[in-house]
C-alpha positions in Angstrom: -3.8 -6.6 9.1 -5.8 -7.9 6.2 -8.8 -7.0 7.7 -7.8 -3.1 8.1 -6.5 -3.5 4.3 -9.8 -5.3 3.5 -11.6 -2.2 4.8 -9.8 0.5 3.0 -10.4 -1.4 0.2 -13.4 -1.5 0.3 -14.4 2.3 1.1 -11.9 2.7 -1.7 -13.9 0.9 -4.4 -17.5 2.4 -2.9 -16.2 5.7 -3.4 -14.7 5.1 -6.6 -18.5 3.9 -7.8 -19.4 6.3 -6.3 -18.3 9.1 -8.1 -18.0 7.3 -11.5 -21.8 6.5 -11.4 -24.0 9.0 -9.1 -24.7 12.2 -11.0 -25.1 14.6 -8.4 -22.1 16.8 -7.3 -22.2 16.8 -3.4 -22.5 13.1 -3.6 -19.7 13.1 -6.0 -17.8 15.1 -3.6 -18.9 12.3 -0.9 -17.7 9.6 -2.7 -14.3 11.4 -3.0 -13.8 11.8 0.7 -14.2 8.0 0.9 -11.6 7.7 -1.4 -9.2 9.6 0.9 -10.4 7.8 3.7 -9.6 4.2 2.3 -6.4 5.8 1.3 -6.1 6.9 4.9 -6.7 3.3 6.8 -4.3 1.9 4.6 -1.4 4.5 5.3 -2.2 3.8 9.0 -2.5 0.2 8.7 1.0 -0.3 7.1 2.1 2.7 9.8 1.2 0.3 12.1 2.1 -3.2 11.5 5.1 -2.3 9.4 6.9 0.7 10.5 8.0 0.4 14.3 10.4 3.2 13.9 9.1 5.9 11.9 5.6 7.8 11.7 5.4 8.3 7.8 2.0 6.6 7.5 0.7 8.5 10.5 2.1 11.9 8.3 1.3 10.7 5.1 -2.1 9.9 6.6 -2.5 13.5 8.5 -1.3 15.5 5.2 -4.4 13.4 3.4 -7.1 14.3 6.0 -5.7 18.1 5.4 -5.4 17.8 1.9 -9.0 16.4 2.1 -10.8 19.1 3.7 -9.1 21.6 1.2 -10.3 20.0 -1.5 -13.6 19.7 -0.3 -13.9 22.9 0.7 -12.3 24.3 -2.9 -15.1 22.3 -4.6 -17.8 23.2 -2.7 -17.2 27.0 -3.3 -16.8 26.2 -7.1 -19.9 24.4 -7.0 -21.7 27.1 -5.4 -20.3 29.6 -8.1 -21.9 27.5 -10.8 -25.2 26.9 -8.9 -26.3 30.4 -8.5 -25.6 30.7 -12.6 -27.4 27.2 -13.5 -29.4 26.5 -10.7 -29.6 22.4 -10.7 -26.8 20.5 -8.8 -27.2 17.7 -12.0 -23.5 17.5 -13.2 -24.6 16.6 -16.8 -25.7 20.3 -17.4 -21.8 21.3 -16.2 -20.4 21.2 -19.6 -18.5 24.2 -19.9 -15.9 25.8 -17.9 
């Protein structure tokens, strides 16, 4: 079990760096979906080991990798809406709304 919560973790904390550090806004978005996905392992992981009865991880897992592709999908539109008006995909010339 420690193993599986080592690994979520982990992903967690890359894509945490990830998007505190890298400047460009699809990797940004990348490091975000690792995020949900270390969020993900972990929901299954105690789903698994700790919840013979119920599914809740498994649904609080499933509602993540739905809630996921929303929010990638959202941001990438966004981000296509203020490429065609500034033309770089640098997130340090994104400073107004």
């Amino acid at each position: 079990m420690y193993s599986y919560l080592f690994i979520g973790l982990l992903l967690f904390l890359i894509g945490l760096l990830g998007s505190v550090l890298l400047k460009n806004v699809i990797k940004v978005l990348i490091s975000i979906e690792f995020m949900i996905l270390g969020v993900n392992i972990n929901f299954v992981t105690f789903a698994a080991f700790c919840d013979n009865i119920e599914f809740n991880g498994f649904i609080a897992a499933l509602f993540y990798v739905g809630l996921g592709a929303v929010e990638l999908a959202v941001a990438l539109y966004i981000f296509y809406l203020m490429y065609k008006k500034k033309e770089s995909d640098n997130i340090e010339k994104y400073t107004d709304l």
